[in-house]
N, C-alpha and C positions, 0 to 999 in steps of 0.2 A: 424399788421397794416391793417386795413380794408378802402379802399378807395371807395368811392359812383361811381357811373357811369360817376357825370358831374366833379368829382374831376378827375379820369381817362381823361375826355375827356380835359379839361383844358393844365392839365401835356400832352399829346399825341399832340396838338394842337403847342403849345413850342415846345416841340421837333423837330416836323415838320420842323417847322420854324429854329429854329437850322440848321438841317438836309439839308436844301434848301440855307442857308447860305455857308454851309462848302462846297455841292455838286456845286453850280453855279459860285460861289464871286473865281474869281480868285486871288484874293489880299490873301496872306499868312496869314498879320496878320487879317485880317477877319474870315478867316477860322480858327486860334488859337481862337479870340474871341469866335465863334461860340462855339464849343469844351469845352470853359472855363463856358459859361452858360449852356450846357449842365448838364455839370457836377455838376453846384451847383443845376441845377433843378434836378437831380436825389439823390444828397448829401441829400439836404432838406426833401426827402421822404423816406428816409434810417431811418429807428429809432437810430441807433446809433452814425450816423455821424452826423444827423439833433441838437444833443443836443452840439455838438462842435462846430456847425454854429452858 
């Protein structure tokens, strides 16, 4: 899996965001939310999990 710089920067940029959700958002299920798109944002760039999504 070879990713470009601004594909990198994209994916890193989500994350963030995520990451700012689950660290701040005092509400629980906010913070599951958060956690759940993480997850598919890193699923999706996994070669082998990406074909199951």
């Amino acid at each position: 899996m070879n990713l470009t710089s601004s594909q990198l920067t994209k994916i890193a940029i989500a994350l963030g965001g995520c990451f700012a959700v689950y660290k701040f958002v005092g509400h629980p299920a906010a913070k599951a939310m958060a956690l759940g798109v993480a997850g598919v944002i890193v699923g999706k760039n996994v070669p082998y999990i990406s074909d199951a999504l």
